[in-house]
KOLMARDREN-950613 format. One record per residue (C-alpha): residue number from 1; residue in three letters; chain; x, y, z. Coordinates in Angstrom, 3 decimals, m for minus. Example, Ala and Ser with C-alpha at 12.3 -4.5 7.8 and 13.67 -1.06 7.14 Angstrom:
2
<atom><k>1</k><r>ala</r><c>A</c><east>12.300</east><north>m4.500</north><up>7.800</up></atom>
<atom><k>2</k><r>ser</r><c>A</c><east>13.670</east><north>m1.060</north><up>7.140</up></atom>
! end
This chain:
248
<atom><k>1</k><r>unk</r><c>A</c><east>m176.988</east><north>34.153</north><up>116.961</up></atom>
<atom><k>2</k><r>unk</r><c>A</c><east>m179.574</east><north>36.668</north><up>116.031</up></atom>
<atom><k>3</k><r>unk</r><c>A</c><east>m178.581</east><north>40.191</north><up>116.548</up></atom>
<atom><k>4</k><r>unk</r><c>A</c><east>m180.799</east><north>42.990</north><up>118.282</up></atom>
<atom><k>5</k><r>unk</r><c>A</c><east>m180.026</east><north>46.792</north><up>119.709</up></atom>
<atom><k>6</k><r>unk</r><c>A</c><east>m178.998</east><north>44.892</north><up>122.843</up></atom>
<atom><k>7</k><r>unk</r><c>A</c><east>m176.666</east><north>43.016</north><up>121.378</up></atom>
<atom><k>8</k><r>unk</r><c>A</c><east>m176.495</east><north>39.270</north><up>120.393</up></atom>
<atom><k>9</k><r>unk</r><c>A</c><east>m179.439</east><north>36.932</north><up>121.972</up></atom>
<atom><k>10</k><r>unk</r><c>A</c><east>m178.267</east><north>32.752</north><up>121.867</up></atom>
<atom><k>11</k><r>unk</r><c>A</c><east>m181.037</east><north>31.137</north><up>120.045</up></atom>
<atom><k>12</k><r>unk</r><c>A</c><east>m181.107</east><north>28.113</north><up>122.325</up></atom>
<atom><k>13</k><r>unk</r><c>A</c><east>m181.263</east><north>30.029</north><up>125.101</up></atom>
<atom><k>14</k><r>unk</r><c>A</c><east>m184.340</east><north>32.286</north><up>124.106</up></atom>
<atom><k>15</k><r>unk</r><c>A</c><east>m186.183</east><north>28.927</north><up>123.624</up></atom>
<atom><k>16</k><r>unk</r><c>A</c><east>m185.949</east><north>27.829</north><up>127.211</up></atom>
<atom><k>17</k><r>unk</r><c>A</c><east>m186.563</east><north>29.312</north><up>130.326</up></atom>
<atom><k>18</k><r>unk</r><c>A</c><east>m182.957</east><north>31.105</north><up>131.123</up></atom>
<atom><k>19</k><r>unk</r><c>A</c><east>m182.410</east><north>33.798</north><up>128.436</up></atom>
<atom><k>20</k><r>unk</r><c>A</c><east>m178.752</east><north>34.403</north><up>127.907</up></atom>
<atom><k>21</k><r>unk</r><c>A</c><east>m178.221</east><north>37.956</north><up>126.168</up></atom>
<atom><k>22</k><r>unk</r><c>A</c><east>m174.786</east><north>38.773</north><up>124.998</up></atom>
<atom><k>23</k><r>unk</r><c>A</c><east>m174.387</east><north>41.975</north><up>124.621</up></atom>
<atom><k>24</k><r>unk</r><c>A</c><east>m171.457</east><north>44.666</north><up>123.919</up></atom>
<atom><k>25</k><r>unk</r><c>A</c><east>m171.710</east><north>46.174</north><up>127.386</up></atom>
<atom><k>26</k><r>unk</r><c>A</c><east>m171.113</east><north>42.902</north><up>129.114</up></atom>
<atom><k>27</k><r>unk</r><c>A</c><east>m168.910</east><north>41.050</north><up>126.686</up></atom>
<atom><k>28</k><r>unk</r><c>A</c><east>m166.415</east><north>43.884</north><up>125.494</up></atom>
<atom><k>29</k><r>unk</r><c>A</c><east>m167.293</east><north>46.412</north><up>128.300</up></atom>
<atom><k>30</k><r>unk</r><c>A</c><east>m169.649</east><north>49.899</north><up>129.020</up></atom>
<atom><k>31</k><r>unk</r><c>A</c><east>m168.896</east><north>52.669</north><up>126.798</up></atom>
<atom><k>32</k><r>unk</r><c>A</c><east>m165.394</east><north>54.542</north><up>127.455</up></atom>
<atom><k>33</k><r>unk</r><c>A</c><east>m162.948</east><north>56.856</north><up>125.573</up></atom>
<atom><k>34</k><r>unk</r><c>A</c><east>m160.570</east><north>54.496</north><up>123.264</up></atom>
<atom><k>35</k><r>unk</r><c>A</c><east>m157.362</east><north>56.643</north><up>123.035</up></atom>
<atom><k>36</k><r>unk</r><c>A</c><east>m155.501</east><north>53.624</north><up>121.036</up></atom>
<atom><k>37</k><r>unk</r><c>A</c><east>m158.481</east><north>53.537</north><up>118.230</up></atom>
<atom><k>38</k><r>unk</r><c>A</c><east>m159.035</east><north>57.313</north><up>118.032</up></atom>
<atom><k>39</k><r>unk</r><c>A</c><east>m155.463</east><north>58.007</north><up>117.809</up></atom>
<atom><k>40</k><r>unk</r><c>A</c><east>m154.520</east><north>55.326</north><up>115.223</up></atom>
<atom><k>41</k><r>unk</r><c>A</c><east>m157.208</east><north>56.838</north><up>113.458</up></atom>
<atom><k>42</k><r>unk</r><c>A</c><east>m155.827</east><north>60.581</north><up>113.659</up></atom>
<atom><k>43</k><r>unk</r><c>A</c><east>m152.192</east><north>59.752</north><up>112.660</up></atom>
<atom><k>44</k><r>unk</r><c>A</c><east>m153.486</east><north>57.546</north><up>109.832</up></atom>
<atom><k>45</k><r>unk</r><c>A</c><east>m155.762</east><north>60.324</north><up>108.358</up></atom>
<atom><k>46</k><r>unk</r><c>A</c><east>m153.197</east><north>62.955</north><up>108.983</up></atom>
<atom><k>47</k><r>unk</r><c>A</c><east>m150.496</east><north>60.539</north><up>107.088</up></atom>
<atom><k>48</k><r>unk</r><c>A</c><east>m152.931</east><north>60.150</north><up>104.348</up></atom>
<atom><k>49</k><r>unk</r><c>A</c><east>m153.864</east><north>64.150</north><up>104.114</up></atom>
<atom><k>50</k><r>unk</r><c>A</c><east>m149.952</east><north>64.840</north><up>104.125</up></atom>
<atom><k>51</k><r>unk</r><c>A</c><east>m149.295</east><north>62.945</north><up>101.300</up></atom>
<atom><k>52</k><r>unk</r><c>A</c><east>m152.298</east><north>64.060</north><up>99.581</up></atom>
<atom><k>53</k><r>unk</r><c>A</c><east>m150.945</east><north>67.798</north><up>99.815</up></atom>
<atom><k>54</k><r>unk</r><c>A</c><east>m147.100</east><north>67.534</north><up>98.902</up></atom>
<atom><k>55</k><r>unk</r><c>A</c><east>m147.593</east><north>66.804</north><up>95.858</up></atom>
<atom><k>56</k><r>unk</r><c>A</c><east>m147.599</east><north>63.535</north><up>93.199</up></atom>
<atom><k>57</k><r>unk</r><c>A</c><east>m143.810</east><north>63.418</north><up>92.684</up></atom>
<atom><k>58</k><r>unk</r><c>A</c><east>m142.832</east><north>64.054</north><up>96.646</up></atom>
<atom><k>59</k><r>unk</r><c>A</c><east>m145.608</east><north>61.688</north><up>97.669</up></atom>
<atom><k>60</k><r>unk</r><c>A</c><east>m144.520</east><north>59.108</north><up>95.516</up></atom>
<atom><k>61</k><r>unk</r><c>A</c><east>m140.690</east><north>59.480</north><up>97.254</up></atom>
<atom><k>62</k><r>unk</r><c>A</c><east>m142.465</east><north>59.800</north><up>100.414</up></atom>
<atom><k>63</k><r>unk</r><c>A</c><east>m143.939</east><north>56.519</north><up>100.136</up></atom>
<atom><k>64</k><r>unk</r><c>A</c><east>m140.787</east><north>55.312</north><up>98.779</up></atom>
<atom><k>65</k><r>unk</r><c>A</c><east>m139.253</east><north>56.398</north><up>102.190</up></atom>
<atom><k>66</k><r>unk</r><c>A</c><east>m141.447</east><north>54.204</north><up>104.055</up></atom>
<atom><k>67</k><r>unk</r><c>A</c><east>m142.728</east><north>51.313</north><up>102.112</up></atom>
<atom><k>68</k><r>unk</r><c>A</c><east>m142.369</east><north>47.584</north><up>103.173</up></atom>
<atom><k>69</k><r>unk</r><c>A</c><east>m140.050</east><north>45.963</north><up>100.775</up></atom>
<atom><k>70</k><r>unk</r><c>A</c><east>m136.990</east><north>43.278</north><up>101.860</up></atom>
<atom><k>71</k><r>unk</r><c>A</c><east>m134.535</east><north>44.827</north><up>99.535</up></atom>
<atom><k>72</k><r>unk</r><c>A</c><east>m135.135</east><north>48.256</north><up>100.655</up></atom>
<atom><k>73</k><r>unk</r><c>A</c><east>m134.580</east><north>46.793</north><up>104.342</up></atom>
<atom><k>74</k><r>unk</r><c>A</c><east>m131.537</east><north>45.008</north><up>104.100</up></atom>
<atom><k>75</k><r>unk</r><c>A</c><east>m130.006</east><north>48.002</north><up>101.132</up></atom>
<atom><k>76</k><r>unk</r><c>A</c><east>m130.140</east><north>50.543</north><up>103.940</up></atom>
<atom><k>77</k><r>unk</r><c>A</c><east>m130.967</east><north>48.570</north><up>107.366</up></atom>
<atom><k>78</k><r>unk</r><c>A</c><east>m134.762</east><north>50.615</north><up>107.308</up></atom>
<atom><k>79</k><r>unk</r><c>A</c><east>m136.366</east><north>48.202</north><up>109.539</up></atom>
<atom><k>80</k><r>unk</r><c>A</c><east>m138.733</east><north>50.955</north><up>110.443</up></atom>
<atom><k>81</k><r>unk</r><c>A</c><east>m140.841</east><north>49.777</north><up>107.585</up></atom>
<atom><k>82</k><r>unk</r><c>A</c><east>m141.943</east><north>47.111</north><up>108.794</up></atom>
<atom><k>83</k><r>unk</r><c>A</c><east>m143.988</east><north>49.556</north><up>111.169</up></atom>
<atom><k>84</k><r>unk</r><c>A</c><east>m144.538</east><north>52.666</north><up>109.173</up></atom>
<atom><k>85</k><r>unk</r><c>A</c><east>m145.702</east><north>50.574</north><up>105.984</up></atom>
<atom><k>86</k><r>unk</r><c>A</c><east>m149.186</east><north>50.329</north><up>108.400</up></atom>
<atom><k>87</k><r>unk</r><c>A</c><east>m149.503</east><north>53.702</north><up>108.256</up></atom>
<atom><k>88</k><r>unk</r><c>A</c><east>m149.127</east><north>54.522</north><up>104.502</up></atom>
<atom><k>89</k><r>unk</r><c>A</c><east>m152.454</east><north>53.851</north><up>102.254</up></atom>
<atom><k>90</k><r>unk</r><c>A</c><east>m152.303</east><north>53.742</north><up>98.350</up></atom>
<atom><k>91</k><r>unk</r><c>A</c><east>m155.427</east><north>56.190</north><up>98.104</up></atom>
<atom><k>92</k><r>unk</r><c>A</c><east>m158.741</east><north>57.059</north><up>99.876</up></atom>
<atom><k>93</k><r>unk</r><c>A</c><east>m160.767</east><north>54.373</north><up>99.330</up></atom>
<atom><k>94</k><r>unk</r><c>A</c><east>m157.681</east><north>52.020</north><up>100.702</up></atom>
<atom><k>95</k><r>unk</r><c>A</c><east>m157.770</east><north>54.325</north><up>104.020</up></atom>
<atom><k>96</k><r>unk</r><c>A</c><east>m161.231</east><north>54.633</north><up>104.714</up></atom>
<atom><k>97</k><r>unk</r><c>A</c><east>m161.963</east><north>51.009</north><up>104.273</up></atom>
<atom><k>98</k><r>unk</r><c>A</c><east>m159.101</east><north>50.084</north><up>106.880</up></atom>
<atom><k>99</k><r>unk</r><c>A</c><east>m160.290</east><north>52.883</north><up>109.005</up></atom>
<atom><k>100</k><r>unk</r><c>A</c><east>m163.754</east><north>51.674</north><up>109.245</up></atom>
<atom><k>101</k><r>unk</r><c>A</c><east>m162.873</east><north>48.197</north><up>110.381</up></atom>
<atom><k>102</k><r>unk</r><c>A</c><east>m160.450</east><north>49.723</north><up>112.539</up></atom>
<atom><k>103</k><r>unk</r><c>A</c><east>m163.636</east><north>51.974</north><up>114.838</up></atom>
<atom><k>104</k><r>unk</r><c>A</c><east>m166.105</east><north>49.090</north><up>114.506</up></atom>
<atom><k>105</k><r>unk</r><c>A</c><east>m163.738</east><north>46.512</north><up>115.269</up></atom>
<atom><k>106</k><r>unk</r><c>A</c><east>m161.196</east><north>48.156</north><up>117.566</up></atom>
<atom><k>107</k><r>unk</r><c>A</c><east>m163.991</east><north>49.856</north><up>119.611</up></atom>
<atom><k>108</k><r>unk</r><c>A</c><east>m165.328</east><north>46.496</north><up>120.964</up></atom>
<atom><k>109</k><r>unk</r><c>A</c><east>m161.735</east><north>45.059</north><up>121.359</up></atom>
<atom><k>110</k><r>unk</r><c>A</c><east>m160.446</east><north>48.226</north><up>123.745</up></atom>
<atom><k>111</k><r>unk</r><c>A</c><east>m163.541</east><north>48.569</north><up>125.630</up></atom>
<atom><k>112</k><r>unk</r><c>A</c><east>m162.928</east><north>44.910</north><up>126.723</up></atom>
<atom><k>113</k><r>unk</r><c>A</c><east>m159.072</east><north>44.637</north><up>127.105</up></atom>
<atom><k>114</k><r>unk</r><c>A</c><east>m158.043</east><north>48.183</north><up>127.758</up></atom>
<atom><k>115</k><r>unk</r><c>A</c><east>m155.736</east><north>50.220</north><up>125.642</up></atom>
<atom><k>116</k><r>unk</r><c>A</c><east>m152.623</east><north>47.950</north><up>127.157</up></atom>
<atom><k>117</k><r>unk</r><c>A</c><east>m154.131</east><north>45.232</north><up>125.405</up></atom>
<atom><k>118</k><r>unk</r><c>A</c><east>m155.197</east><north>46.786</north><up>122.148</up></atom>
<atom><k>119</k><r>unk</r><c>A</c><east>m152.156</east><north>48.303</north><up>121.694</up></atom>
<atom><k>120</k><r>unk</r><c>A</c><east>m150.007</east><north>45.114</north><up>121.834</up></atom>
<atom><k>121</k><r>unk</r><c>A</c><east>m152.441</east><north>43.270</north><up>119.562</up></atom>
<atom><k>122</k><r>unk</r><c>A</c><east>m152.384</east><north>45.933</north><up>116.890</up></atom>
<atom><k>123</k><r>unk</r><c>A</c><east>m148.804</east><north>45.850</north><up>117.211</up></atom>
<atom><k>124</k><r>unk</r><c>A</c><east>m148.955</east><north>42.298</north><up>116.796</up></atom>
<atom><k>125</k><r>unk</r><c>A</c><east>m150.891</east><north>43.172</north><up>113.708</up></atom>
<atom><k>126</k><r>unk</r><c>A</c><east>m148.662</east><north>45.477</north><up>111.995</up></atom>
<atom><k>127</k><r>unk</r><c>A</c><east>m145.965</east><north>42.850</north><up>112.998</up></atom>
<atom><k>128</k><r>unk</r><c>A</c><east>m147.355</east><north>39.726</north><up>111.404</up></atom>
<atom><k>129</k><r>unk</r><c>A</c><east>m148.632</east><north>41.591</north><up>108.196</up></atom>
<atom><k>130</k><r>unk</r><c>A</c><east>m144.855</east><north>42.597</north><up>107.578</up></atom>
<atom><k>131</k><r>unk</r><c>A</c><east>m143.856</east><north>38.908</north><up>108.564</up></atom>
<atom><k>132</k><r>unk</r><c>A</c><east>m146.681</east><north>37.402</north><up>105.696</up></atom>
<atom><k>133</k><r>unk</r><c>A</c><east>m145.307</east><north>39.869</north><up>103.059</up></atom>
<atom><k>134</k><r>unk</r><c>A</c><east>m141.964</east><north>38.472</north><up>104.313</up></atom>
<atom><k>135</k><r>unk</r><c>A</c><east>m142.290</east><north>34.771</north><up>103.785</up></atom>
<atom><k>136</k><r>unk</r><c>A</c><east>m145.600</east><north>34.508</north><up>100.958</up></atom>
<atom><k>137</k><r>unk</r><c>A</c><east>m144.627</east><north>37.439</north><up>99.212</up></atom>
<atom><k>138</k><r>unk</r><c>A</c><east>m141.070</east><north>38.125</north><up>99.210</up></atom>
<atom><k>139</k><r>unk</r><c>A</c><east>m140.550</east><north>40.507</north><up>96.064</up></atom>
<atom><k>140</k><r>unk</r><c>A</c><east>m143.764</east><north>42.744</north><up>96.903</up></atom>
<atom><k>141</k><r>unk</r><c>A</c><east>m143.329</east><north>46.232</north><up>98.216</up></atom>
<atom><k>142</k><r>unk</r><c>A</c><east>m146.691</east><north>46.587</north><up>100.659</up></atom>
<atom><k>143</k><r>unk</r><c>A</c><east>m148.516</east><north>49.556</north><up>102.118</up></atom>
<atom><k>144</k><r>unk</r><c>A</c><east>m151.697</east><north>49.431</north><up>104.688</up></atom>
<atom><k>145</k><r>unk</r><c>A</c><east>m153.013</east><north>48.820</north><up>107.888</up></atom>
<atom><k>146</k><r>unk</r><c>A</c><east>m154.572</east><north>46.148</north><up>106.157</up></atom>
<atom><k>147</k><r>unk</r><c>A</c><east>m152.330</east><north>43.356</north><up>108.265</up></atom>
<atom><k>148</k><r>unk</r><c>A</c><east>m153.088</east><north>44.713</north><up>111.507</up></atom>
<atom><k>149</k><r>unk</r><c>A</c><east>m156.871</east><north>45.594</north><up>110.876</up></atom>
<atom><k>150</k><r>unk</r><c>A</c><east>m156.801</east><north>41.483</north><up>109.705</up></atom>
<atom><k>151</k><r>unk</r><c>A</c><east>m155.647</east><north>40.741</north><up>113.274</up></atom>
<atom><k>152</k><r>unk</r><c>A</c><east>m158.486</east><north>42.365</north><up>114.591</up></atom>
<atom><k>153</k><r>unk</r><c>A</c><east>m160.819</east><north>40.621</north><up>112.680</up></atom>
<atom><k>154</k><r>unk</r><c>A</c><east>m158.959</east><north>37.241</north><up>113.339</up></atom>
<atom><k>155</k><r>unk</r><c>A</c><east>m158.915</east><north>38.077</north><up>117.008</up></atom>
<atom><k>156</k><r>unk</r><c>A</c><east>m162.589</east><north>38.797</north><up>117.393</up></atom>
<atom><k>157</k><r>unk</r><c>A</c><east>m163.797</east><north>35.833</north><up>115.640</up></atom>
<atom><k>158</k><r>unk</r><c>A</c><east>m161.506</east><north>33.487</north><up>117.795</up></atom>
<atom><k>159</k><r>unk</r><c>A</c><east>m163.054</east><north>35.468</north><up>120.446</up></atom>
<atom><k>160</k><r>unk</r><c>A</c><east>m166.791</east><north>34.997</north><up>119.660</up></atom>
<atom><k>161</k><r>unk</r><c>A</c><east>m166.173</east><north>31.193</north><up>118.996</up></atom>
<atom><k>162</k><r>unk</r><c>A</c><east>m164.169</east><north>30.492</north><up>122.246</up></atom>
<atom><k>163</k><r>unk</r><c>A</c><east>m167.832</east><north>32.560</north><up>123.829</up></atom>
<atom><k>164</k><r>unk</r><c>A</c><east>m170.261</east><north>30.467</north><up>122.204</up></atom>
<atom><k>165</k><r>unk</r><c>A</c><east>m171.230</east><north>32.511</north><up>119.269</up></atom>
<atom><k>166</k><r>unk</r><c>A</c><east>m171.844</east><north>31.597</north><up>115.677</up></atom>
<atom><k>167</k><r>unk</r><c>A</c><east>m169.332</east><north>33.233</north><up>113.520</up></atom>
<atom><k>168</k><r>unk</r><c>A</c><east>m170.971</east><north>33.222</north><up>110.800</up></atom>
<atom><k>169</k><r>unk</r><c>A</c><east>m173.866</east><north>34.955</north><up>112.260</up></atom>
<atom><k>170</k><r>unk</r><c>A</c><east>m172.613</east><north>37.479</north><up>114.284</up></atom>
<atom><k>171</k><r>unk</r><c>A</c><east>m171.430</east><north>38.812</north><up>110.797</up></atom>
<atom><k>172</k><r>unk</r><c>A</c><east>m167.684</east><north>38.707</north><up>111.729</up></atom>
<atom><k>173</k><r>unk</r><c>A</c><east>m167.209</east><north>35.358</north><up>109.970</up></atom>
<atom><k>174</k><r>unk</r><c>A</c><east>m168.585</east><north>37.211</north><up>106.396</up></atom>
<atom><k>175</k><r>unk</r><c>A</c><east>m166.627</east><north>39.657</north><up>107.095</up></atom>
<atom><k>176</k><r>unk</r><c>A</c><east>m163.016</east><north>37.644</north><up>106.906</up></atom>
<atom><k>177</k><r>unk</r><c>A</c><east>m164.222</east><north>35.754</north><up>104.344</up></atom>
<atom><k>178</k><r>unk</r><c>A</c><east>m165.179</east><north>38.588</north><up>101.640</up></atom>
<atom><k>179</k><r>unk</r><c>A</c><east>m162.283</east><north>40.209</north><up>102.505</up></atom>
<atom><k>180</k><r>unk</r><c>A</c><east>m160.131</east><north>37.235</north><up>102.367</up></atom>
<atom><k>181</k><r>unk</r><c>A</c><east>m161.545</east><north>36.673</north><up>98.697</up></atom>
<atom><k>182</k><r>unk</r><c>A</c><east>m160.407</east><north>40.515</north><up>97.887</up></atom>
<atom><k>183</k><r>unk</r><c>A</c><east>m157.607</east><north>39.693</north><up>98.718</up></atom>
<atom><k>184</k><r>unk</r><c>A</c><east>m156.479</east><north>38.101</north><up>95.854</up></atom>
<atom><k>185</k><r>unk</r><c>A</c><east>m157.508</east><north>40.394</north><up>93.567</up></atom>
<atom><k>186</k><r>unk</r><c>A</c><east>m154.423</east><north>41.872</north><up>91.466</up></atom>
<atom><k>187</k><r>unk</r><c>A</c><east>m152.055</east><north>44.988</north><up>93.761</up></atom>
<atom><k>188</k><r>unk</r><c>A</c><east>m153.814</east><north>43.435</north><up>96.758</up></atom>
<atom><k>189</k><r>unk</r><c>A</c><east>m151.183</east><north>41.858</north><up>99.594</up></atom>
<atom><k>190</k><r>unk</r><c>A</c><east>m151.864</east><north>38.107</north><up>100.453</up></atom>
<atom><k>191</k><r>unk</r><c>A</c><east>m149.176</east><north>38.488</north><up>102.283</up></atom>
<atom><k>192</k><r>unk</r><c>A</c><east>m150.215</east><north>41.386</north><up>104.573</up></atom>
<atom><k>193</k><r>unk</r><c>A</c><east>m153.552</east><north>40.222</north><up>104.839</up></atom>
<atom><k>194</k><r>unk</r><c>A</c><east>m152.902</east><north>36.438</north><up>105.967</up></atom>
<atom><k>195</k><r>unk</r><c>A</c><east>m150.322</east><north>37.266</north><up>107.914</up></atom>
<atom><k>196</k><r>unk</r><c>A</c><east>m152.598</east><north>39.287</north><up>110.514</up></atom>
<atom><k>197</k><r>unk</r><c>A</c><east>m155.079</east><north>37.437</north><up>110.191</up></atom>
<atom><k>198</k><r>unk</r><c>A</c><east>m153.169</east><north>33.937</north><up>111.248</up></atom>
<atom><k>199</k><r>unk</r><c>A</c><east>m151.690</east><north>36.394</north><up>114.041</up></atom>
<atom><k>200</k><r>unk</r><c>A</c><east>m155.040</east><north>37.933</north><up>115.261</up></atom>
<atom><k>201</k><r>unk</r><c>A</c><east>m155.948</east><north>34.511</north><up>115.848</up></atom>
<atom><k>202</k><r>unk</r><c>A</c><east>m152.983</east><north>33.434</north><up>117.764</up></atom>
<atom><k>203</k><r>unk</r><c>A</c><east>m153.545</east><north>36.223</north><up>119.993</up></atom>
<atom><k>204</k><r>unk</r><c>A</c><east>m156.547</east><north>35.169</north><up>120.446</up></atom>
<atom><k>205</k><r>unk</r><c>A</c><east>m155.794</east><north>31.864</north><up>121.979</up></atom>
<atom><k>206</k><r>unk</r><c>A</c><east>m153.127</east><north>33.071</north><up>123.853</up></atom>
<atom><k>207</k><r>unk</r><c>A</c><east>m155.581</east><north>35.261</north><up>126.176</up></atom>
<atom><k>208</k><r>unk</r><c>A</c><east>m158.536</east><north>32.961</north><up>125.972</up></atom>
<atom><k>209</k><r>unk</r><c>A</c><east>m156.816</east><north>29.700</north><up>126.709</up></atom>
<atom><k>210</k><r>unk</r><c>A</c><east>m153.091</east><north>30.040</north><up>127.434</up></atom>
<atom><k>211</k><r>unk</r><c>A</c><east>m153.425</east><north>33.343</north><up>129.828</up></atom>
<atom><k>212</k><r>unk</r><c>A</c><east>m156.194</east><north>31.587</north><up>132.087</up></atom>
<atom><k>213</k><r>unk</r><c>A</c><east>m154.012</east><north>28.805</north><up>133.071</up></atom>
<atom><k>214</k><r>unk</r><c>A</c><east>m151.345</east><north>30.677</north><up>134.497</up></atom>
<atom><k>215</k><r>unk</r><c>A</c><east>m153.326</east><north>32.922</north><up>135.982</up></atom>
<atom><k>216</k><r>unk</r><c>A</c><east>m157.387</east><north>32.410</north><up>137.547</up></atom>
<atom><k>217</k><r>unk</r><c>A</c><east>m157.432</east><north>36.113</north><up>138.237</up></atom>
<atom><k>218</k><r>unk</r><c>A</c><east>m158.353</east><north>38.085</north><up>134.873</up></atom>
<atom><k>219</k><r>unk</r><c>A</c><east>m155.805</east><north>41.255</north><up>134.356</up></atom>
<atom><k>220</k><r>unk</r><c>A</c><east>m155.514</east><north>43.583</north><up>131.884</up></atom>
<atom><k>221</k><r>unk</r><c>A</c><east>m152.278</east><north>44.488</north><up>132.423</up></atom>
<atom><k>222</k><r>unk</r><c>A</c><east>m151.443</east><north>41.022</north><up>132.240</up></atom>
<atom><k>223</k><r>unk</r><c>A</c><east>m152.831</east><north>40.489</north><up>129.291</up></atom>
<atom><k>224</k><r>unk</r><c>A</c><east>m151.292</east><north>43.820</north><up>127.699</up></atom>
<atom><k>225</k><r>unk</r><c>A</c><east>m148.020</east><north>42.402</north><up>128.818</up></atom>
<atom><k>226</k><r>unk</r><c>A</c><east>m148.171</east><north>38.825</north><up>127.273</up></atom>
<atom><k>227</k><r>unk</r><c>A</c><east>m149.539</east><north>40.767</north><up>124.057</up></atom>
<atom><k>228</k><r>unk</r><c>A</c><east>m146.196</east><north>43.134</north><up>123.605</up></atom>
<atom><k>229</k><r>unk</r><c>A</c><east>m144.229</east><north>39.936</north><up>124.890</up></atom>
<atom><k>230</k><r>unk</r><c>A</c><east>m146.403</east><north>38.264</north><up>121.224</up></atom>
<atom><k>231</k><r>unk</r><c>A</c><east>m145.055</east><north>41.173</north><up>119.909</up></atom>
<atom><k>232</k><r>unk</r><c>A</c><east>m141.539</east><north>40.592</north><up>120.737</up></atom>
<atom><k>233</k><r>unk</r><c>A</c><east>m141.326</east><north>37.155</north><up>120.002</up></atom>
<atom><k>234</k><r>unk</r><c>A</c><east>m142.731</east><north>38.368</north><up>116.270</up></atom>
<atom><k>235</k><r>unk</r><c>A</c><east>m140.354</east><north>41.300</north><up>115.859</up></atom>
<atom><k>236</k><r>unk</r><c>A</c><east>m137.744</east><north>38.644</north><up>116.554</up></atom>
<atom><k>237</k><r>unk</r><c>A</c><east>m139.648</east><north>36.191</north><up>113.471</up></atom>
<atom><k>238</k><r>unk</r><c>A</c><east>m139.805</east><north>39.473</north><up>111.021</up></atom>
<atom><k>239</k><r>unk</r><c>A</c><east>m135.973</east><north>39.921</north><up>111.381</up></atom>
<atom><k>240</k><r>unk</r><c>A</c><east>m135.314</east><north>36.583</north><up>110.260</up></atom>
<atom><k>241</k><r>unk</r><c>A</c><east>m138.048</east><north>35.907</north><up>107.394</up></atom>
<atom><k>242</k><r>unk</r><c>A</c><east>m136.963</east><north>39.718</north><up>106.276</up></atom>
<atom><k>243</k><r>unk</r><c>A</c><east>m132.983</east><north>38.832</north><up>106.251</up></atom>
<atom><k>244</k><r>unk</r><c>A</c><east>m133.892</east><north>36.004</north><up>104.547</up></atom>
<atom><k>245</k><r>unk</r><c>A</c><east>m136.586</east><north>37.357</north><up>101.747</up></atom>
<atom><k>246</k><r>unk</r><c>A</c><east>m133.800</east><north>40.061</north><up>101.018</up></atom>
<atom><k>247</k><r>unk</r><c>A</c><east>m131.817</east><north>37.397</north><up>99.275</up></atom>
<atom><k>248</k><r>unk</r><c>A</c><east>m134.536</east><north>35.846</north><up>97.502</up></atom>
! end
């Protein structure tokens, strides 16, 4: 797939007669405001600068407060850290990194499915980080949208090869893979990362190939539905794998 500013043109399709051009406006729809991108983006920052300006000592606690960790969880019943964990970063490089994927990534992914949609999948995302950090990584305290932004990745590429498109060189394939290698470089969550990435892909197949079969008619509020239905059914799977790591 060779990439130009109108998008991605098929290389078997340039050399015959019927040019095929895939392009963002007609594969993840025209330009529009993306409240659920822009405003993960806001609270993020704003969660970042917060923590930045209280101070070393009450940023630390405030972390604390929030982290992902099983013992915390099951010590106090704070299963709201399986949630707000995505939201705390360990320092500015570690936000602006997530952040960027987040826009570049995110933007295509609302246009296309609507905010419904996005919303549930990033949920998803947040979800299966905590539930990889659960089951690989089971003594690790985590921070970082780093599990949900993996989704997104995961999601997209499943996406582009269900379309036709060459992973690989579309760029999204690179991507996953350099950051998959990061991954396992020391204070860096397998857990997190692996986790949203196996769900992103999930997702994936669940609108390209299960969704279609019940349903001829393409919805996005369908499809937002069956994605915080995912999300369910994974908030039920973090319970257990978190109950579980706590006595590990």
């Amino acid at each position: 797939m060779a990439t130009a500013s109108v998008g991605f043109h098929c290389p078997e399709c340039l050399k015959g007669d019927n040019q095929k051009v895939l392009s963002r406006a007609n594969n993840f729809g025209e330009r529009s405001y993306m409240p659920v991108v822009t405003g993960l983006m806001v609270i993020n920052a704003l969660i970042f600068l917060y923590g930045m300006g209280i101070g070393r000592v009450r940023s630390r606690q405030f972390e604390f407060d929030f982290l992902l960790n099983a013992r915390l969880i099951d010590a106090d019943n704070s299963w709201w850290r399986v949630i707000t964990s995505g939201f705390l970063h360990a320092n500015l490089i570690h936000v602006a990194f997530n952040m960027y994927l987040l826009y570049a990534i995110g933007q295509q992914l609302e246009k296309r499915y609507g905010w419904l949609t996005f919303a549930g999948l990033y949920l998803s995302g947040l979800l299966g980080g905590s539930l990889g950090v659960f089951l690989i990584e089971p003594r690790s305290a985590a921070v970082g949208a780093s599990g949900a932004v993996f989704a997104l990745m995961g999601f997209l590429a499943v996406v582009q090869w269900k379309n036709g498109i060459n992973v690989m060189q579309s760029g999204i394939g690179r991507l996953i893979m350099i950051n998959v290698m990061f991954s396992f470089f020391p204070g860096i969550s397998k857990g997190g990362h692996f986790g949203g990435l196996a769900i992103g892909c999930l997702a994936a197949l669940i609108v390209t190939e299960v969704l279609p079969k019940i349903s001829a008619k393409e919805s996005k509020t369908v499809t937002g539905a069956a994605m915080f239905a995912f999300a369910a059914v994974l908030a039920v799977a973090v319970y257990v794998a978190g109950t579980r790591a706590a006595g590990f």
